[in-house]
N, CA, C and O of each residue as an XYZ file, in Angstrom:
480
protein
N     -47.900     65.579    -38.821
C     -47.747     64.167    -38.760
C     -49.014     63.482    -39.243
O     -50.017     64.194    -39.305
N     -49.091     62.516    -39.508
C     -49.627     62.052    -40.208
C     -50.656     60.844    -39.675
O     -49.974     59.829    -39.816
N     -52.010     60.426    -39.110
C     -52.174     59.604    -38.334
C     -51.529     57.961    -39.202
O     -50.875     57.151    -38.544
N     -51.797     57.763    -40.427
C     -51.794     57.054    -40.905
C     -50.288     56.353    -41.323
O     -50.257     55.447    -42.156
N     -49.104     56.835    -40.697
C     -47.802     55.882    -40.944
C     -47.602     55.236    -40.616
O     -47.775     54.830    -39.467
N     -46.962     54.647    -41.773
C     -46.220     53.235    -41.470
C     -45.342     52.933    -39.930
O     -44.605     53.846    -39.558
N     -45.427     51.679    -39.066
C     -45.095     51.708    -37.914
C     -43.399     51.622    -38.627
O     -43.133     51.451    -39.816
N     -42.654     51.757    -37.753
C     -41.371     51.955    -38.239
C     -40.604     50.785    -38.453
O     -41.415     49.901    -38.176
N     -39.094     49.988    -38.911
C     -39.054     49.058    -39.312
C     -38.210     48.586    -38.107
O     -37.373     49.308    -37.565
N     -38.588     46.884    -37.598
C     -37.937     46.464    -36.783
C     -36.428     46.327    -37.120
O     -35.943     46.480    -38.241
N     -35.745     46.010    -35.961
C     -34.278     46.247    -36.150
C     -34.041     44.408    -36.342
O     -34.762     43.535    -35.859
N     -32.738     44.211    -37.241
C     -32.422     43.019    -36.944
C     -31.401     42.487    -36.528
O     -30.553     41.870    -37.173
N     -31.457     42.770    -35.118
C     -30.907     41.922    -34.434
C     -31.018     40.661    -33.871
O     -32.155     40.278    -33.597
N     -30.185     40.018    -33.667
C     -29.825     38.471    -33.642
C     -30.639     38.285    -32.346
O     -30.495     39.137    -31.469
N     -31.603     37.105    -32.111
C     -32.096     36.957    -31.194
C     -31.022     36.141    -30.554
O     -30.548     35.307    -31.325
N     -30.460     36.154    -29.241
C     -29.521     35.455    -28.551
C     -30.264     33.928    -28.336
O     -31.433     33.589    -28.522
N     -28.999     33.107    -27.834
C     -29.322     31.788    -28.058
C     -28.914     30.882    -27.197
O     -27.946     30.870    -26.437
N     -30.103     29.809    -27.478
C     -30.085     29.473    -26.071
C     -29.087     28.564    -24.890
O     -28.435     27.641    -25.378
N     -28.989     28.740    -23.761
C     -28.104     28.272    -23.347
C     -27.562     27.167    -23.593
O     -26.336     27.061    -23.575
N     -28.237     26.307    -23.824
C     -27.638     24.390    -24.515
C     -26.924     24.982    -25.520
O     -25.732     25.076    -25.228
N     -27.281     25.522    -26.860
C     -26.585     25.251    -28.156
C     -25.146     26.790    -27.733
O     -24.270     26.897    -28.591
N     -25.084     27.498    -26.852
C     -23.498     27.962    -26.728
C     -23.255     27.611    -25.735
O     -23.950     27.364    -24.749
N     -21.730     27.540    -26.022
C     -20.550     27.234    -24.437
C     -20.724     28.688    -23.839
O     -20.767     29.817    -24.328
N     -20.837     27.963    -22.086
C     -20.600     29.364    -21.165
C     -19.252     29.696    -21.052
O     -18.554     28.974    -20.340
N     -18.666     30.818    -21.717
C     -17.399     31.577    -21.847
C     -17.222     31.842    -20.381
O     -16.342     31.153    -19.866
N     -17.722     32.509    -19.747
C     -17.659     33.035    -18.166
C     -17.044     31.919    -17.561
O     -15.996     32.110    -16.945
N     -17.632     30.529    -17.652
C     -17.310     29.796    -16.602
C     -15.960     28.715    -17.408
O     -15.266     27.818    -16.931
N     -16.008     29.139    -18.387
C     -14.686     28.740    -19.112
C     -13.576     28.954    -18.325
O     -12.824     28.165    -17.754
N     -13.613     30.758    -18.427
C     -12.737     31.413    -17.987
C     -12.306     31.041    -16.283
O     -11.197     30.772    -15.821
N     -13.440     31.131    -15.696
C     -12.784     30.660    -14.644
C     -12.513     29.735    -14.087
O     -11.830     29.744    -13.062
N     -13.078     28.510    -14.738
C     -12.120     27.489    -14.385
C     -11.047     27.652    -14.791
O     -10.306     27.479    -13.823
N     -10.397     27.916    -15.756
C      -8.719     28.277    -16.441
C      -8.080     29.171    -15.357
O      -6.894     29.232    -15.031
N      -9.217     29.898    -14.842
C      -8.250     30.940    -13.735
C      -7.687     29.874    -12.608
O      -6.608     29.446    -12.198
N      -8.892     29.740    -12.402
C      -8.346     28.798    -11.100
C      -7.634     27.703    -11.125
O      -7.065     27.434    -10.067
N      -7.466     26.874    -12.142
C      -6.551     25.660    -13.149
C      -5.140     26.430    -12.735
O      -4.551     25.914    -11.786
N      -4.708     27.255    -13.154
C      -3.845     28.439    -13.242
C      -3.456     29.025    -11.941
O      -2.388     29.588    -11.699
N      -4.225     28.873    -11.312
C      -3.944     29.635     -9.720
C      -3.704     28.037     -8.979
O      -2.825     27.872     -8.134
N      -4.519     27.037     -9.386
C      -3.871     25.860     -8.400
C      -2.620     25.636     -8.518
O      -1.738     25.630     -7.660
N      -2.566     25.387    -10.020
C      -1.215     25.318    -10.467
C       0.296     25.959     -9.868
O       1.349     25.338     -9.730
N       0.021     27.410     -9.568
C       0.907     28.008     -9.591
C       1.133     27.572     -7.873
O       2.321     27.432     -7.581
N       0.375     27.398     -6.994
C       0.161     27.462     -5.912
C       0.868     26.026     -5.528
O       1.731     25.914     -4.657
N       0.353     24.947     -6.329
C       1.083     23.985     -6.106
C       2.414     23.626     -6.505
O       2.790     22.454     -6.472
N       3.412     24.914     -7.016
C       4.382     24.580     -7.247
C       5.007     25.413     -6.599
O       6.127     24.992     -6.309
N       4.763     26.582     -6.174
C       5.364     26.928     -5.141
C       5.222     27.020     -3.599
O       6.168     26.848     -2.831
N       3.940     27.310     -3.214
C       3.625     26.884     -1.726
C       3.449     26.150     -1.442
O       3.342     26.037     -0.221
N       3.305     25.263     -2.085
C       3.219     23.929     -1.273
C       4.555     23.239     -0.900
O       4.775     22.533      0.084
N       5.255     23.534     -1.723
C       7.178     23.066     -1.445
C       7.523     23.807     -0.210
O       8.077     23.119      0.648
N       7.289     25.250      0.123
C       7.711     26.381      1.286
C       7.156     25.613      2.482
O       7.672     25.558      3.598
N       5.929     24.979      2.048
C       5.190     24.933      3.529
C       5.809     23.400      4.219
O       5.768     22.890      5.339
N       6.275     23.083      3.141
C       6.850     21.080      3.573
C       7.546     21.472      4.247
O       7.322     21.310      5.447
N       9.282     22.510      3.627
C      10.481     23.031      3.739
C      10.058     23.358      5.227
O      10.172     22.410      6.003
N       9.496     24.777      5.848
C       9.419     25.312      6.849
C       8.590     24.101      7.782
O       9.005     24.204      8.936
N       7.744     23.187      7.694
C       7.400     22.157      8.644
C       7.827     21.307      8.816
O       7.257     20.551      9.603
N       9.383     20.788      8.055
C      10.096     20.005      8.145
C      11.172     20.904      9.119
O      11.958     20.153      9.697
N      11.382     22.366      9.432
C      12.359     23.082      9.648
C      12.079     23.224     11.595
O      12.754     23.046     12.609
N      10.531     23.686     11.217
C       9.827     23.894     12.420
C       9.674     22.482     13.819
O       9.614     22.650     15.037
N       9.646     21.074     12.971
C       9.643     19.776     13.207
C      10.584     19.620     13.761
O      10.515     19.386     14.967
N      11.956     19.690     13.049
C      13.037     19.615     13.583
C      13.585     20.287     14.145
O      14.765     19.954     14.254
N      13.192     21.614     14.859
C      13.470     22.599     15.868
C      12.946     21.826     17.015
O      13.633     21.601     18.011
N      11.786     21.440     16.879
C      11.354     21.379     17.882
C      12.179     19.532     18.772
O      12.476     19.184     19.915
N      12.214     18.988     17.594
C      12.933     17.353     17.987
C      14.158     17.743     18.688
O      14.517     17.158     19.710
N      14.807     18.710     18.171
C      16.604     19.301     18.637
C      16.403     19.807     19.948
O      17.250     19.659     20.829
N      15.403     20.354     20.111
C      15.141     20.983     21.205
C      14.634     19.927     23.139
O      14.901     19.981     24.339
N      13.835     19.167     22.192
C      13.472     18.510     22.610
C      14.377     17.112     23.485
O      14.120     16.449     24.489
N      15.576     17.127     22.439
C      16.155     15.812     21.933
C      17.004     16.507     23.671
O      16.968     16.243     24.873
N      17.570     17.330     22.885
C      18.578     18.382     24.176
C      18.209     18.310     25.433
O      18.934     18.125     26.410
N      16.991     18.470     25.394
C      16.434     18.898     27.034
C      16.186     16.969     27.411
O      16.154     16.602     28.585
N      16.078     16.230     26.572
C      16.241     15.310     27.287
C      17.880     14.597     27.461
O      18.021     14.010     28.534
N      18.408     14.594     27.062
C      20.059     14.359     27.065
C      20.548     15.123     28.223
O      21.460     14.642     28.895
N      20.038     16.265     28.526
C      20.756     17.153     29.366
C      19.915     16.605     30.904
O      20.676     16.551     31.871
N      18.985     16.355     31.076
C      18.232     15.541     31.823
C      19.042     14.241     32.438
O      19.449     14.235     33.600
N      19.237     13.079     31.473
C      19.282     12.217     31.486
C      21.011     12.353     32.134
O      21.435     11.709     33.093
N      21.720     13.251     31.404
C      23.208     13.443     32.076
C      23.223     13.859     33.716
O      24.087     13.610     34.556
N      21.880     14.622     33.865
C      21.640     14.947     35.925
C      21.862     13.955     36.078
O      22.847     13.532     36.684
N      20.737     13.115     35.409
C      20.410     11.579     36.475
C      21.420     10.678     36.567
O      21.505      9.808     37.434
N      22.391     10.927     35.448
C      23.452      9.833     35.595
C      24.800     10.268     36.952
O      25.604      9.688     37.682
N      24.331     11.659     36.627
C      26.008     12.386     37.452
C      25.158     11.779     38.689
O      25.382     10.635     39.084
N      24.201     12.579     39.261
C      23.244     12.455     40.645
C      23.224     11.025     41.170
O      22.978     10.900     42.370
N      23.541      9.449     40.135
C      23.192      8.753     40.773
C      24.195      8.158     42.158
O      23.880      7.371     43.052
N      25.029      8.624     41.999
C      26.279      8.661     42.669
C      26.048      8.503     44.277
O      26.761      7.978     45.131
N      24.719      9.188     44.374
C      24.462      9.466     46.209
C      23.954      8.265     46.128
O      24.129      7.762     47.237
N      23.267      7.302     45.241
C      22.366      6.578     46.182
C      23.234      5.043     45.703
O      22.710      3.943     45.875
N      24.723      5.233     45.045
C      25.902      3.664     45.455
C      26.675      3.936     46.119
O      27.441      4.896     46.208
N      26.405      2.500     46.988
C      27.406      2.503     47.726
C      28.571      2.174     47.816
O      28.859      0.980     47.889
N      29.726      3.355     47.835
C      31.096      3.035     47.602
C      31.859      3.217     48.531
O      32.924      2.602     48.598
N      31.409      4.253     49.604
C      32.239      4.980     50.773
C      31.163      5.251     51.557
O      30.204      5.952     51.233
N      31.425      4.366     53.184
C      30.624      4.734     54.216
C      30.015      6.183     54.530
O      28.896      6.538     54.901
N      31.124      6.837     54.252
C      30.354      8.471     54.759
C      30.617      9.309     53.376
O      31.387     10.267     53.313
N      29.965      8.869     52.436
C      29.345      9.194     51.486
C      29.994     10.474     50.803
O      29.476     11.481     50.320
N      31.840      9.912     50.992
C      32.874     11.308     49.411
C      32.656      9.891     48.572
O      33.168      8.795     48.802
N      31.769     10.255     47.570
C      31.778      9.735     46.646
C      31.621     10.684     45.198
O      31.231     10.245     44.116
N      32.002     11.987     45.470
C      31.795     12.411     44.170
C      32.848     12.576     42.963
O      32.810     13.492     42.141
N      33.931     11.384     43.000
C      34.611     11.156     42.134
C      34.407     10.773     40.966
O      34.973     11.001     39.897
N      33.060      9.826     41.433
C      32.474      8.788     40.441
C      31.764      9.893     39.471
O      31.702      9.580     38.282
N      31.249     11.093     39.840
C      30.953     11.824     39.291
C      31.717     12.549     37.940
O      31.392     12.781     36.776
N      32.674     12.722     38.613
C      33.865     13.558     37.652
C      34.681     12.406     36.709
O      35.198     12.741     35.643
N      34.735     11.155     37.165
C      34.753     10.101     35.975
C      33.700      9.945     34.888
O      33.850      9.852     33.670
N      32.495      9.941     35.701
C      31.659     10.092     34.852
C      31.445     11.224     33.463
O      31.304     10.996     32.262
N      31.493     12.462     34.221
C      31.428     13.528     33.127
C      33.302     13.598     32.139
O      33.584     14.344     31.202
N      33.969     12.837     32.629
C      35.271     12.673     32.104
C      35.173     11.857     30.992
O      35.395     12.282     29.858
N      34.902     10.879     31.199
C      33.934      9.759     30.083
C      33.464     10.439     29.095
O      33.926     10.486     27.955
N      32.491     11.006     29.535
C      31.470     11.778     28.457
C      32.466     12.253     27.846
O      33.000     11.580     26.964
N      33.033     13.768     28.241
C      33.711     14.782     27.237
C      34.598     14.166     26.025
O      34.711     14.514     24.850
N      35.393     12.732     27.050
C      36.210     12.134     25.985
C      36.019     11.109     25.270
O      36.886     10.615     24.550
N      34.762     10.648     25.407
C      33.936      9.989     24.107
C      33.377     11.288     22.979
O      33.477     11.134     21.762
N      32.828     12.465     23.558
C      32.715     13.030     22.964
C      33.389     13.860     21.819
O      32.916     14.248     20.751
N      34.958     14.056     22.504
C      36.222     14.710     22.204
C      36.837     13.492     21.356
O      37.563     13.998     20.500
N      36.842     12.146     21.249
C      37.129     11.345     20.285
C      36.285     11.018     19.117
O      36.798     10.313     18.248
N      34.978     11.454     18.955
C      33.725     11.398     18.039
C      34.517     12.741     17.000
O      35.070     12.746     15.901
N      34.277     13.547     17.804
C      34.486     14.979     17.076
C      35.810     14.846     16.549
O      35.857     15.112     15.348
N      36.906     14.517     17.069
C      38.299     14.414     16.185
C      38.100     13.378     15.102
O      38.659     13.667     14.044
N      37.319     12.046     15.123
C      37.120     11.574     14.133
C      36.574     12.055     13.232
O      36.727     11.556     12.117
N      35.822     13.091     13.401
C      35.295     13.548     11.959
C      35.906     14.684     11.492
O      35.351     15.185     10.513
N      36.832     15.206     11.881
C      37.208     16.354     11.708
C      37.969     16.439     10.054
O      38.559     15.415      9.711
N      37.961     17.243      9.379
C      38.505     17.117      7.611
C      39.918     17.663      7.603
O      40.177     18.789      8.029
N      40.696     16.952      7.176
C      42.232     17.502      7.071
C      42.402     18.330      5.778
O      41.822     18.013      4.740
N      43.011     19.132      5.852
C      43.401     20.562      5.111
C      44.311     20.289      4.154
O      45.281     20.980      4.465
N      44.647     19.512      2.884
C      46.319     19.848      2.477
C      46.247     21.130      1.891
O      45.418     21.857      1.345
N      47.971     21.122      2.364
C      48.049     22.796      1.158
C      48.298     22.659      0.274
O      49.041     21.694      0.097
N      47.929     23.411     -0.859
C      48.530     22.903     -2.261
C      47.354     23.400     -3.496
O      47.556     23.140     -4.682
């Protein structure tokens, strides 16, 4: 070898450049991901989650609605002990009018809506 050679020849490669004069590709990309993932997210879970809290809402109102109706029907049958209609207190007729009432307001609601069948 030789002390005296030539140092060897640099390579030319592109010196990279600087961040101002290129777009960051990386963060391109993921905003598009996530553009893309909101997207998708807002067209389908977000509809499921209305659907089931509108479902869950109204379980709970029906439920609710019930236990007070069914309540409110004690208090009406029960109030029976405290009018006075009969000194020694057989008054539970008023009762069975009462729930008689009901069924057949109820039993005339329901035949009104009921859908007639033709054949044909």
């Amino acid at each position: 070898m030789a002390l005296n050679a030539p140092p060897p020849p640099k390579s030319a490669a592109p010196k990279p450049a600087s961040p101002k004069s290129e777009r960051d590709w990386t963060n391109e990309v993921a905003d598009r991901i996530e553009s893309v993932v909101t997207s998708v997210r807002d067209r389908t879970t977000v509809p499921v989650q209305k659907v089931a809290a509108a479902v869950v809402y109204g379980l709970v109102a029906g439920v609710l609605g019930a236990m007070a109706l069914i309540l409110l029907l004690i208090g009406v049958l029960r109030l029976h002990v405290y009018l006075p209609f009969h000194p020694e207190g057989r008054r539970v007729w008023i009762s069975y009018m009462a729930l008689g009432a009901i069924f057949t307001a109820l039993g005339g609601f329901l035949w009104r809506k009921r859908s007639v069948q033709t054949k044909g």
